[in-house]
N, CA, C and O atoms as CSV, one atom per row, in Angstrom:
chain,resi,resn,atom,element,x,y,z
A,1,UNK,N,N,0.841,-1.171,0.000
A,1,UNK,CA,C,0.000,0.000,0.000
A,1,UNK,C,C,0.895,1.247,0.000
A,1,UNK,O,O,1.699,1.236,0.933
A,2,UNK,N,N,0.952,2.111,-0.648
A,2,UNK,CA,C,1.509,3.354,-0.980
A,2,UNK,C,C,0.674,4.474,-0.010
A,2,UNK,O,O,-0.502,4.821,0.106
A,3,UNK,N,N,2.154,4.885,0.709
A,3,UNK,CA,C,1.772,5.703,1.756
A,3,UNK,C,C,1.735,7.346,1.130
A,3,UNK,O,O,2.694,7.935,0.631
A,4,UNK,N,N,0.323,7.885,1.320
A,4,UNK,CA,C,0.298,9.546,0.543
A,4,UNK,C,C,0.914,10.385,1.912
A,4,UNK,O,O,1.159,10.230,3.109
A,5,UNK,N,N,0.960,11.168,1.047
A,5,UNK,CA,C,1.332,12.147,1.725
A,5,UNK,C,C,0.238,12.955,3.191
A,5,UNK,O,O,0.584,13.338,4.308
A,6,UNK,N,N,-0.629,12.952,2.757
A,6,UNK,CA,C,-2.242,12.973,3.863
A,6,UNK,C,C,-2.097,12.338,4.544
A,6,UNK,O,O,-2.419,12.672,5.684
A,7,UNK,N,N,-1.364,10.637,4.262
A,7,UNK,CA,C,-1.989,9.474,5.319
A,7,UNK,C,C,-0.736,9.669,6.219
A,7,UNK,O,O,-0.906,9.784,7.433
A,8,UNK,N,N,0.769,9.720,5.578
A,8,UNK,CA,C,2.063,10.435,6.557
A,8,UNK,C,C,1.822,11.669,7.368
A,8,UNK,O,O,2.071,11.383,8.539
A,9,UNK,N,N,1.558,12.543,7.291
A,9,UNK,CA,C,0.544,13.649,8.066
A,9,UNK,C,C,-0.202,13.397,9.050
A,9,UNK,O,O,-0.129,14.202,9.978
A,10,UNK,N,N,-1.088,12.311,9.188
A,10,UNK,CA,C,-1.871,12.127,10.014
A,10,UNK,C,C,-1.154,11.342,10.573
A,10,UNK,O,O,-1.182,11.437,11.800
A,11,UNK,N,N,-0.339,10.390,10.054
A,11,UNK,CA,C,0.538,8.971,10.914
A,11,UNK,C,C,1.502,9.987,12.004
A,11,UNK,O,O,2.062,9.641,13.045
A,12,UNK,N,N,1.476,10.913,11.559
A,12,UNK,CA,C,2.987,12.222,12.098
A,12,UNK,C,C,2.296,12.294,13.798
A,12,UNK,O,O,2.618,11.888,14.915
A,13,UNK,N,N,0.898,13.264,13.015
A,13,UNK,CA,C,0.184,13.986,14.027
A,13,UNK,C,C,-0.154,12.352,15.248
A,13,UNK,O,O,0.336,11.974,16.312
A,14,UNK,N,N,-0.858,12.006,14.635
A,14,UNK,CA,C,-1.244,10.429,15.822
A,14,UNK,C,C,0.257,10.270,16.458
A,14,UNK,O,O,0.262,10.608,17.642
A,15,UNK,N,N,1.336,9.905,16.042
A,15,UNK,CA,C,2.248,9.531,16.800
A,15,UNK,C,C,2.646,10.782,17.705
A,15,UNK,O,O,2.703,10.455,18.890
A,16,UNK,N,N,2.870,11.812,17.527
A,16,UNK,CA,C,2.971,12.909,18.603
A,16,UNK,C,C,2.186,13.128,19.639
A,16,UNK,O,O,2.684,13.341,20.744
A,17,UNK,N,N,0.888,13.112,19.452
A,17,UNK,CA,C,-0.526,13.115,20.073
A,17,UNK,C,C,-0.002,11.961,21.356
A,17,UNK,O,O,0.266,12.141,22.544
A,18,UNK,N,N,-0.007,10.859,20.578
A,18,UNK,CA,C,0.598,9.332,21.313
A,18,UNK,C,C,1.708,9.445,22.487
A,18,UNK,O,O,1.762,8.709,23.472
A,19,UNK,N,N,2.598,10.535,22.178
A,19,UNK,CA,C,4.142,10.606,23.162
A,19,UNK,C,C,3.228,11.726,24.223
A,19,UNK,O,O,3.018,11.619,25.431
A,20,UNK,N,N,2.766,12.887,23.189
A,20,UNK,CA,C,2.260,14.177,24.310
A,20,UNK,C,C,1.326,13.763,25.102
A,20,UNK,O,O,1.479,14.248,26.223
A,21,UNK,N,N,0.025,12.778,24.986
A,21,UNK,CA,C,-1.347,12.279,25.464
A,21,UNK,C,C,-1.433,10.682,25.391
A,21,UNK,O,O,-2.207,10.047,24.676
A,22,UNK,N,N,-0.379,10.104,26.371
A,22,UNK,CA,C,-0.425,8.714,26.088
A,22,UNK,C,C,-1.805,8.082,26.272
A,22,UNK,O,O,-2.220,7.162,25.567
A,23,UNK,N,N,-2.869,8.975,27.852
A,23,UNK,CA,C,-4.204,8.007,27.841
A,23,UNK,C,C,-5.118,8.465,26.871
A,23,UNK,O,O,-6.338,8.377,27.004
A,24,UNK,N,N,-4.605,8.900,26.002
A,24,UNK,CA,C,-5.954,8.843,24.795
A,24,UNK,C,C,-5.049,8.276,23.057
A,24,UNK,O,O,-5.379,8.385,21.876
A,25,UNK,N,N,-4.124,7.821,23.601
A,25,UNK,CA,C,-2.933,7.235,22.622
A,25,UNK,C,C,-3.545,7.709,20.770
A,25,UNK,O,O,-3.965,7.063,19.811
A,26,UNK,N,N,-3.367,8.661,20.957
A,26,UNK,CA,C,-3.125,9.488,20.203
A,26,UNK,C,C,-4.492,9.807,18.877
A,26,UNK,O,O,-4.435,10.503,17.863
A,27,UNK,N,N,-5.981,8.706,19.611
A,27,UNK,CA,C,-7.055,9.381,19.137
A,27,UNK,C,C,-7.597,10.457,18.571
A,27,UNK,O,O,-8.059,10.573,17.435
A,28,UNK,N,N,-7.510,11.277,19.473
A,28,UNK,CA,C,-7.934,12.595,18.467
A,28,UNK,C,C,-7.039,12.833,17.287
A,28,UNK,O,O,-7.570,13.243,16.254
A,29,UNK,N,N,-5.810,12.634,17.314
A,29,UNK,CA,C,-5.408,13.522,16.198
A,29,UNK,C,C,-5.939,12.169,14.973
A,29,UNK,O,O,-6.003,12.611,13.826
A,30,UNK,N,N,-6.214,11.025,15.075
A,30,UNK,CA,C,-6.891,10.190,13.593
A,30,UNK,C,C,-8.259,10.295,13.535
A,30,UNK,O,O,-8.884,9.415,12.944
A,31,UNK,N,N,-8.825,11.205,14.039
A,31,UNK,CA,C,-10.513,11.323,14.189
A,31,UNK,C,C,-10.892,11.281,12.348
A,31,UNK,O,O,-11.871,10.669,11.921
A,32,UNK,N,N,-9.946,12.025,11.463
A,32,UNK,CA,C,-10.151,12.197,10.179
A,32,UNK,C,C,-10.718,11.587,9.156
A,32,UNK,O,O,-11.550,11.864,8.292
A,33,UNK,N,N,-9.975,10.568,9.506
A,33,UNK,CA,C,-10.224,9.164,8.412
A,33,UNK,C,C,-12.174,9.082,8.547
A,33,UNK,O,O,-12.881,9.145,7.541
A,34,UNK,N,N,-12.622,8.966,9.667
A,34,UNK,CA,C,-14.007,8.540,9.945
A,34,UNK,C,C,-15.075,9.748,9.930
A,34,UNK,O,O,-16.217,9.540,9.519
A,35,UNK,N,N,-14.678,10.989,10.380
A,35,UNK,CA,C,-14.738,12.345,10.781
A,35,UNK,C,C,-16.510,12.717,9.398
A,35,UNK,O,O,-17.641,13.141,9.635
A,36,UNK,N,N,-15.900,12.317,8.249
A,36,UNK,CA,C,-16.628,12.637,7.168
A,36,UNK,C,C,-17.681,11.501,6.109
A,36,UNK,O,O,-18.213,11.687,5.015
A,37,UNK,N,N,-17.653,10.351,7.005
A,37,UNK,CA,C,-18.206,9.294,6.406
A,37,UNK,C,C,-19.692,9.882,5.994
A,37,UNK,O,O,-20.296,10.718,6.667
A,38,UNK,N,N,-20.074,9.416,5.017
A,38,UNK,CA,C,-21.321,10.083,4.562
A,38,UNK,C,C,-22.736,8.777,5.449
A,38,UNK,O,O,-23.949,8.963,5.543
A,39,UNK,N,N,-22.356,8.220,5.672
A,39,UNK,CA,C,-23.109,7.235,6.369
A,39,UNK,C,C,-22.700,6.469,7.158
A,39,UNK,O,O,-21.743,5.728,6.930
A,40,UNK,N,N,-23.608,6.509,8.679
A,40,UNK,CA,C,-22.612,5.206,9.722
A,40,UNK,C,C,-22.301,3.945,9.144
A,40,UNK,O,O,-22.990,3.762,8.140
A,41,UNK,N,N,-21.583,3.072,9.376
A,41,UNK,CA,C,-20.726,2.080,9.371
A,41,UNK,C,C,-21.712,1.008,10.407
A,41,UNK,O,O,-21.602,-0.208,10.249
A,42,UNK,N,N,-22.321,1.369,11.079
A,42,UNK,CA,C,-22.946,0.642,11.988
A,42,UNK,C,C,-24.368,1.058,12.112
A,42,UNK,O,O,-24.661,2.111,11.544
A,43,UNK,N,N,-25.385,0.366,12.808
A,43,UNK,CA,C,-26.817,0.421,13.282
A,43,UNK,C,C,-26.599,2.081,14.349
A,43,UNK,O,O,-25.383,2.062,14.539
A,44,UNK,N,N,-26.999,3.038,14.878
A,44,UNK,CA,C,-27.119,3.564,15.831
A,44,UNK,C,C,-27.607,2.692,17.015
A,44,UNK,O,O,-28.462,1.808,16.963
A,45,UNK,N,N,-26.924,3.094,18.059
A,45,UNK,CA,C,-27.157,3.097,19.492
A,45,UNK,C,C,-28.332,3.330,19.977
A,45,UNK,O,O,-28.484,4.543,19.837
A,46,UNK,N,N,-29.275,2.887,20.475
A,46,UNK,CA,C,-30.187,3.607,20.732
A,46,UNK,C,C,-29.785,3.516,22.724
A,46,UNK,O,O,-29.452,2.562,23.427
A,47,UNK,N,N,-30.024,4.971,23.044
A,47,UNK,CA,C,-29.385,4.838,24.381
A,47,UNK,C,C,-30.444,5.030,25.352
A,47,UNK,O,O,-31.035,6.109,25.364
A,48,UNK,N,N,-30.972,3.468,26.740
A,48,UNK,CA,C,-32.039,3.762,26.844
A,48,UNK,C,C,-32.149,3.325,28.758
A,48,UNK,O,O,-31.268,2.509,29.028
A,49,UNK,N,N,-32.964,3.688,29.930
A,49,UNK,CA,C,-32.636,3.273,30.744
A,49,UNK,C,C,-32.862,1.752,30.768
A,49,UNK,O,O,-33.233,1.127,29.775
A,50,UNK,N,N,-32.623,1.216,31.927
A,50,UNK,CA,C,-32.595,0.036,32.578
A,50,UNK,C,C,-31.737,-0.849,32.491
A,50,UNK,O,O,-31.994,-1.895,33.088
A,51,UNK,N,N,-30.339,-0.751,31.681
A,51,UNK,CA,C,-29.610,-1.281,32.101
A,51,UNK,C,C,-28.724,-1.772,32.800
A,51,UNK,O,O,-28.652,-1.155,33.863
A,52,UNK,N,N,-27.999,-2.596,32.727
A,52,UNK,CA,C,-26.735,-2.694,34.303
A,52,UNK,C,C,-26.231,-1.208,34.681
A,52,UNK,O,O,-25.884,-0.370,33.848
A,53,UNK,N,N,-26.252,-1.027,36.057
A,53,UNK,CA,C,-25.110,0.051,36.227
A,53,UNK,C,C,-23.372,-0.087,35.931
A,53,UNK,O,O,-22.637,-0.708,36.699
A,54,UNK,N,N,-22.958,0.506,34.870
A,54,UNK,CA,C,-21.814,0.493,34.330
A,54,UNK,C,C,-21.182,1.248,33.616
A,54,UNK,O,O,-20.357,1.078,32.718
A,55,UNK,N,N,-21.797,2.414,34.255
A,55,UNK,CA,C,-21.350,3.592,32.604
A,55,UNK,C,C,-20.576,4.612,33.736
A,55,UNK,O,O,-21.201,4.818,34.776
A,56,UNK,N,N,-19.137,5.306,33.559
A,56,UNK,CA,C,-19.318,6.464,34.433
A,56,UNK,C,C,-19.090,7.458,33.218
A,56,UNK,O,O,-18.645,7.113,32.124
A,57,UNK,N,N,-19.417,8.595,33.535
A,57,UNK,CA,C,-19.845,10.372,32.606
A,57,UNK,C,C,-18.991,10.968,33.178
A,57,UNK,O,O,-19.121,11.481,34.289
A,58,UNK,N,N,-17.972,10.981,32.473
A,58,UNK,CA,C,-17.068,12.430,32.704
A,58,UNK,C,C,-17.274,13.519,31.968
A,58,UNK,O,O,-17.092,13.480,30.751
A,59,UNK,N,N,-17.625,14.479,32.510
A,59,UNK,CA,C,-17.864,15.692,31.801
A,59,UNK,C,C,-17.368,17.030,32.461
A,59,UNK,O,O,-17.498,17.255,33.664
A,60,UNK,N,N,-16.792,17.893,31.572
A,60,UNK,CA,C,-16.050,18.781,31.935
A,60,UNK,C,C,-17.191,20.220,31.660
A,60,UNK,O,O,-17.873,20.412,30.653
A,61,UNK,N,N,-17.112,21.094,32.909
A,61,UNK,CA,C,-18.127,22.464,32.278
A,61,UNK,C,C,-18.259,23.296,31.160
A,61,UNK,O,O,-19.329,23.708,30.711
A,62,UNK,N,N,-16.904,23.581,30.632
A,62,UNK,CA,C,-16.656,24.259,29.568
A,62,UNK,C,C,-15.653,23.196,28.777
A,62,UNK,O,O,-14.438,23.132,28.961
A,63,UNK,N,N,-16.339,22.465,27.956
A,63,UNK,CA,C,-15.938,21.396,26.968
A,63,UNK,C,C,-16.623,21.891,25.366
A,63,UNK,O,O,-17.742,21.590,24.952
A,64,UNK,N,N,-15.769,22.574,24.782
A,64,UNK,CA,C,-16.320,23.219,23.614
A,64,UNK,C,C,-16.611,21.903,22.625
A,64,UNK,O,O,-17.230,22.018,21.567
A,65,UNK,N,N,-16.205,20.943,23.002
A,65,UNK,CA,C,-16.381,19.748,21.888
A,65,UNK,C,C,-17.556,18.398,22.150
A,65,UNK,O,O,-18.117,17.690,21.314
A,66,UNK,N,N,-17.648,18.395,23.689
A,66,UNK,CA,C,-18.867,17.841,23.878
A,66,UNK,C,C,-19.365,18.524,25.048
A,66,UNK,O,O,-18.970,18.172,26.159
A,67,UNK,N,N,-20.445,19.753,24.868
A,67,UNK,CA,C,-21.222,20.360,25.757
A,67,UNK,C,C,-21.536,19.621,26.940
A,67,UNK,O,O,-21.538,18.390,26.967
A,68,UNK,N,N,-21.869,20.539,28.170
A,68,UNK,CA,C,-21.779,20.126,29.286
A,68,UNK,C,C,-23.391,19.580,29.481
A,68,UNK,O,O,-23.654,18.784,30.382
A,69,UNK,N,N,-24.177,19.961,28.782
A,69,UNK,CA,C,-25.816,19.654,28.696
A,69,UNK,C,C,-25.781,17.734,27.793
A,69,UNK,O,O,-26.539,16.814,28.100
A,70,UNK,N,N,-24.875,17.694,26.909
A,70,UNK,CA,C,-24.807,16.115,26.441
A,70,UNK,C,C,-24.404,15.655,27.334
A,70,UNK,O,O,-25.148,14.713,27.605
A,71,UNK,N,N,-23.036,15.779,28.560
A,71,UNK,CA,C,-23.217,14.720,29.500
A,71,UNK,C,C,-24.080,14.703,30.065
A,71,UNK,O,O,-24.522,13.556,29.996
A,72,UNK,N,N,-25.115,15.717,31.068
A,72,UNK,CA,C,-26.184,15.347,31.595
A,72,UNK,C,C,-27.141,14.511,30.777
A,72,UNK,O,O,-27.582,13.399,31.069
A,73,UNK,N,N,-27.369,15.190,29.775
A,73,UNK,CA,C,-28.376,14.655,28.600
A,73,UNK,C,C,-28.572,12.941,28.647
A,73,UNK,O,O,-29.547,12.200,28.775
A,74,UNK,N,N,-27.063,12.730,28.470
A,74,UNK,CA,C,-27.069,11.036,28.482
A,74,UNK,C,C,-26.750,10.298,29.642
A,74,UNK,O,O,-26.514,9.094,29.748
A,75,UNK,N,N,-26.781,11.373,30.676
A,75,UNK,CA,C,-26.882,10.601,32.273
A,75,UNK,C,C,-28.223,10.528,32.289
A,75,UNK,O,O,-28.700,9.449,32.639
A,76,UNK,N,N,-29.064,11.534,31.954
A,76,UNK,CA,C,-30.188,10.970,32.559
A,76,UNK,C,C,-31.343,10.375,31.355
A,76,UNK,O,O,-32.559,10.230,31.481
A,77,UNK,N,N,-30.331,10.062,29.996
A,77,UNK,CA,C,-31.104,9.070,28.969
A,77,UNK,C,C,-30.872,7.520,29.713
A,77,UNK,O,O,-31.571,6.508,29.676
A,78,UNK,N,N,-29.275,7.884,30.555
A,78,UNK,CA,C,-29.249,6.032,30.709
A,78,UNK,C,C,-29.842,5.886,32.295
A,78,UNK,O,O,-29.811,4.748,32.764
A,79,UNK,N,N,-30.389,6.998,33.159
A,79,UNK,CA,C,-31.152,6.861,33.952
A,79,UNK,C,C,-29.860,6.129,35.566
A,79,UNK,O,O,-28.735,6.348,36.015
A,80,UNK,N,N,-30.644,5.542,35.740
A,80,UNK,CA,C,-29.525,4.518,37.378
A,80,UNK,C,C,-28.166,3.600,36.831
A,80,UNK,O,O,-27.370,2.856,37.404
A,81,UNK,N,N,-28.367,4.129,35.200
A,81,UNK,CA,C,-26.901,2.698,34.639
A,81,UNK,C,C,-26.097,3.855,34.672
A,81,UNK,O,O,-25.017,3.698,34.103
A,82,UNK,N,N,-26.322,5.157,35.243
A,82,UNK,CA,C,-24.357,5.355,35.144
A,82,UNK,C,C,-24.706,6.190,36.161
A,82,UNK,O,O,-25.761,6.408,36.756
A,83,UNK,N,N,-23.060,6.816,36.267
A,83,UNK,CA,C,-22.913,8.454,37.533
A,83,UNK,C,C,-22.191,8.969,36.656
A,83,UNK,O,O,-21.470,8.498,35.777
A,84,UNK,N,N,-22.510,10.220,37.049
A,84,UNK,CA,C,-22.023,11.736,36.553
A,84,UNK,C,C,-20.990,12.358,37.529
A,84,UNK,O,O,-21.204,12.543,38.727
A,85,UNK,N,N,-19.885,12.649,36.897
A,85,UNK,CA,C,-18.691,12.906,37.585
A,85,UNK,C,C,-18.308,14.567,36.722
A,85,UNK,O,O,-17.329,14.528,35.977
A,86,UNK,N,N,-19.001,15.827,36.830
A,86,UNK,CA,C,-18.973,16.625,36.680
A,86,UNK,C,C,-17.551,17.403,37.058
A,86,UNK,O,O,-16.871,16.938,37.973
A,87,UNK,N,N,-17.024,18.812,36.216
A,87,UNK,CA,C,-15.706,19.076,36.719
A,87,UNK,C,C,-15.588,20.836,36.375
A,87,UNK,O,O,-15.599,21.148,35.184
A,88,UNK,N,N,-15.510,21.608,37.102
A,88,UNK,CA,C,-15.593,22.431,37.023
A,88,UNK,C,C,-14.450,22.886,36.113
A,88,UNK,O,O,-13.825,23.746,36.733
A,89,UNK,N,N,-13.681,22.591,34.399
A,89,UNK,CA,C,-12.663,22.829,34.172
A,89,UNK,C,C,-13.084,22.795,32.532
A,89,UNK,O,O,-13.987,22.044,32.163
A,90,UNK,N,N,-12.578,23.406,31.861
A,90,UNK,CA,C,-12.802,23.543,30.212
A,90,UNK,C,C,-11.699,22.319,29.699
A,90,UNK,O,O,-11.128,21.388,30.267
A,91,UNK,N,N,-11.725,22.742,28.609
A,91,UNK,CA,C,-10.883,21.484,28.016
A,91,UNK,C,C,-11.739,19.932,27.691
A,91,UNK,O,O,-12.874,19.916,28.169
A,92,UNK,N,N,-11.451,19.059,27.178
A,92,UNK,CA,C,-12.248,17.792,26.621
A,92,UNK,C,C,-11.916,16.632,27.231
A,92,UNK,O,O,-12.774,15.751,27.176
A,93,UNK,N,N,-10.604,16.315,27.967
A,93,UNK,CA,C,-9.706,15.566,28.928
A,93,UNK,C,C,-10.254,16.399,30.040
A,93,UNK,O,O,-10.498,17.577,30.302
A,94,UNK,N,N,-10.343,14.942,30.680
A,94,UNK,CA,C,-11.056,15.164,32.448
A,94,UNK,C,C,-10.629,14.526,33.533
A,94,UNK,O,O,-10.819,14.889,34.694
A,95,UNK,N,N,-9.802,13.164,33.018
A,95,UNK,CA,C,-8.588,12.597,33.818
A,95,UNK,C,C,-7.429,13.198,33.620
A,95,UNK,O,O,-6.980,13.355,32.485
A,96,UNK,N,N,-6.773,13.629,34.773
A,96,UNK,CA,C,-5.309,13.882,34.850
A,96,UNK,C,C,-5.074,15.432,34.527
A,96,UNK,O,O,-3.949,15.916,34.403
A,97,UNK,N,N,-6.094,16.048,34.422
A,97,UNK,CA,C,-6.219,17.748,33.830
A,97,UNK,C,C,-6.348,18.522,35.292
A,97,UNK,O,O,-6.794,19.667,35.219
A,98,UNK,N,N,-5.961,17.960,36.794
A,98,UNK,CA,C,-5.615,19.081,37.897
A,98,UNK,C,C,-7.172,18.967,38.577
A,98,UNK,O,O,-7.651,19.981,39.085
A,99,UNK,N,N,-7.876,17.808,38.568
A,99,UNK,CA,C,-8.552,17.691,39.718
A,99,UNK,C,C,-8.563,16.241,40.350
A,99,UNK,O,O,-8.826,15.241,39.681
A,100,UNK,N,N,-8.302,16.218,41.496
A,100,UNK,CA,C,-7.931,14.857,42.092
A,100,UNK,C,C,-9.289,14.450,42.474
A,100,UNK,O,O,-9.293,13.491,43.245
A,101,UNK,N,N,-10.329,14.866,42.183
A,101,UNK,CA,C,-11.953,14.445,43.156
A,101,UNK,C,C,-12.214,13.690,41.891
A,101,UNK,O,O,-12.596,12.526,42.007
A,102,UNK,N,N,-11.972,14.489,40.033
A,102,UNK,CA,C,-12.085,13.440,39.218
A,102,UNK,C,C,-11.854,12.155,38.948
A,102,UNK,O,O,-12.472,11.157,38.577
A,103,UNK,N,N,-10.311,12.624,39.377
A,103,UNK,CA,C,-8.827,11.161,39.107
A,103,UNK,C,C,-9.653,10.170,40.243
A,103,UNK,O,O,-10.138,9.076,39.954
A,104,UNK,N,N,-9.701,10.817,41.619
A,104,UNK,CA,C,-10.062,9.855,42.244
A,104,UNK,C,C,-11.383,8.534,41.821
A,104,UNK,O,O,-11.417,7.323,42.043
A,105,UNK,N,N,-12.506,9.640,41.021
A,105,UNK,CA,C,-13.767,8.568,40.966
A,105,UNK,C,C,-13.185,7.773,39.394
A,105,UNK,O,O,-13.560,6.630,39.131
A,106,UNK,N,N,-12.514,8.327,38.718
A,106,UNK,CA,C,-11.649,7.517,37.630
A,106,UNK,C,C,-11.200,6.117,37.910
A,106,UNK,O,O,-11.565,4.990,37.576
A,107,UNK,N,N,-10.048,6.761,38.828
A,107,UNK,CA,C,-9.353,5.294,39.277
A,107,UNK,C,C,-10.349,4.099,40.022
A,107,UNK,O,O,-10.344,2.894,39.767
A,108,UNK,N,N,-11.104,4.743,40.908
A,108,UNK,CA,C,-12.260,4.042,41.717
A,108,UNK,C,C,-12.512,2.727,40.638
A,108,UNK,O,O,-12.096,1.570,40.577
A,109,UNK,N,N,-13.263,3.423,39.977
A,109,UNK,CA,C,-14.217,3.265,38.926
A,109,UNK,C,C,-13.206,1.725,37.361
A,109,UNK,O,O,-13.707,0.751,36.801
A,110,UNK,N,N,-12.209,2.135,37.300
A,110,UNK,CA,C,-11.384,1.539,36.554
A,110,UNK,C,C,-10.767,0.334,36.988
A,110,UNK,O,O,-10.704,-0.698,36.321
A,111,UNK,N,N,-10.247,0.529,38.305
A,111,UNK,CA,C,-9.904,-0.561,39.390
A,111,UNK,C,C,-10.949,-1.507,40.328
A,111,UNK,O,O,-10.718,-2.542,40.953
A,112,UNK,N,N,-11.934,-0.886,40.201
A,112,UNK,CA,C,-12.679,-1.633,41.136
A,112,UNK,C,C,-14.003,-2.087,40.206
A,112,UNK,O,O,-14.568,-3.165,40.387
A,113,UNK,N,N,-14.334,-1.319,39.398
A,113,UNK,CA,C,-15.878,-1.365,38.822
A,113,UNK,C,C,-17.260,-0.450,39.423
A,113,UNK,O,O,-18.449,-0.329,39.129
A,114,UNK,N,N,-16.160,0.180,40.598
A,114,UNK,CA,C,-17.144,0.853,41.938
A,114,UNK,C,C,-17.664,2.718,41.372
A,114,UNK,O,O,-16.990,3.726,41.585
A,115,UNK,N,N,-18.824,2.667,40.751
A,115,UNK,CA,C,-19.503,3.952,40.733
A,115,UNK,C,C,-19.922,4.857,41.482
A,115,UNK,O,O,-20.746,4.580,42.354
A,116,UNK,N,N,-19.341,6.441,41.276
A,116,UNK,CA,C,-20.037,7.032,43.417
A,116,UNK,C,C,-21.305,6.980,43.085
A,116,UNK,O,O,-21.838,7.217,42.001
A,117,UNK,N,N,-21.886,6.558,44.385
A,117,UNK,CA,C,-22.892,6.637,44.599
A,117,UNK,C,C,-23.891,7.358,44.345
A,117,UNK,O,O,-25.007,6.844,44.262
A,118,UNK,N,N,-23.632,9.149,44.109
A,118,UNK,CA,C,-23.873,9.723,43.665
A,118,UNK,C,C,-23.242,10.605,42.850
A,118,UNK,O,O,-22.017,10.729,42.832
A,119,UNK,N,N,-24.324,11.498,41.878
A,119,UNK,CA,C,-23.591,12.734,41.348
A,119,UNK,C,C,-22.419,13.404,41.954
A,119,UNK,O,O,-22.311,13.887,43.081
A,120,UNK,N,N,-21.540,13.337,40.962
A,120,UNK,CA,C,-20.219,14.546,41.770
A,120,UNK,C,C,-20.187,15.443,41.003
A,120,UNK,O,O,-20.328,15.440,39.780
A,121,UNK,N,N,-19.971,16.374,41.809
A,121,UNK,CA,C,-19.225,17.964,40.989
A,121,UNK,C,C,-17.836,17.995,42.030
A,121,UNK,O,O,-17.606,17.767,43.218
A,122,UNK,N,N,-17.061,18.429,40.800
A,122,UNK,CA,C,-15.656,18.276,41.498
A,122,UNK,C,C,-15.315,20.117,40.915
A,122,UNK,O,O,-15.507,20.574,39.788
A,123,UNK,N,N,-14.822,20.765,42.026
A,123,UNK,CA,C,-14.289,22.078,42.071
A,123,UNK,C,C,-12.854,22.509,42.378
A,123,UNK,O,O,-12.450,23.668,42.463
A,124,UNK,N,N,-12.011,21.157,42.561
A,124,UNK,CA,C,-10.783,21.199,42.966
A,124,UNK,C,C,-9.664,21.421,41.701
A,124,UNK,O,O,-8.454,21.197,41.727
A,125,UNK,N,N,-10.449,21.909,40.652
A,125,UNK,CA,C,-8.871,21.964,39.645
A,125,UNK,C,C,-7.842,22.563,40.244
A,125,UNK,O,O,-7.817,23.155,41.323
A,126,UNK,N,N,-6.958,22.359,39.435
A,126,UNK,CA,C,-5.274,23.298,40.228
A,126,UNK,C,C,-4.873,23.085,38.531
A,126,UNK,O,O,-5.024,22.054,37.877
A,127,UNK,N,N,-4.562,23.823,38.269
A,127,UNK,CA,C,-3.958,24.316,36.479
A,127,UNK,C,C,-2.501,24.107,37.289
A,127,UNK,O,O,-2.197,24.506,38.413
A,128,UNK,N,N,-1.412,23.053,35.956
A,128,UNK,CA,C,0.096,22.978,36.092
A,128,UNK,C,C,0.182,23.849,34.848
A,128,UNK,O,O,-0.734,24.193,34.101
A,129,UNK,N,N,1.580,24.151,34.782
A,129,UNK,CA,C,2.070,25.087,33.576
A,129,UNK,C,C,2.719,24.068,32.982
A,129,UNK,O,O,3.349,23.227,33.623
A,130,UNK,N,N,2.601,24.074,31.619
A,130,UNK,CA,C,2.805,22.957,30.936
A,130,UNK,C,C,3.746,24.030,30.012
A,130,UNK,O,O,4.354,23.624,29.022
């Protein structure tokens, strides 16, 4: 397969993305390829309550890329199957972005399977200088 010049570009950007943002290994920057499909690839989701509790919602307040009204939106489409782990911080990354009340229900949640109990709003950011 003959590598273009577009597809080296994006292989560039993904591998940098990958070293700078290892927990999202370098996702966003290949969003492209799929970004413009003129039709899903798959059935839609239909997202609905009563299922297992197993979902956790990270959502950040000022998330210019997925509004702070879609995480609620689909906390309370999937009803008692997930928790909402709210974060008082902009940006689209919500682990590891300077609030430990997040990281904490993250790790919880990853290591154990254990959802808080309830809604969180977490107000503890601390901005590092990067």
């Amino acid at each position: 397969m003959t590598t273009t010049p577009r597809r080296r570009m994006r292989q560039n950007r993904t591998a940098a993305d990958r070293e700078k943002w290892p927990l999202t290994a370098g996702v966003p920057a290949n969003i492209w390829a799929c970004a413009y499909w003129d039709k899903p690839a798959e059935a839609t989701v239909k997202v609905v309550k009563g299922g297992p509790r197993n979902t956790l919602i990270l959502q950040n307040r000022r998330d210019n890329a997925t509004p702070w009204e879609g995480g609620v939106g689909l906390h309370k489409a999937l009803g008692d199957g997930s928790a909402f782990v709210g974060v008082d911080n902009g940006g689209h990354s919500v682990y590891g972005e300077g609030s430990a009340c997040a990281d904490k229900a993250t790790v919880d949640f990853l290591a154990t399977g254990h959802l808080p109990d309830k809604d969180v709003y977490c107000t503890d950011v601390t901005q590092e200088e990067k």
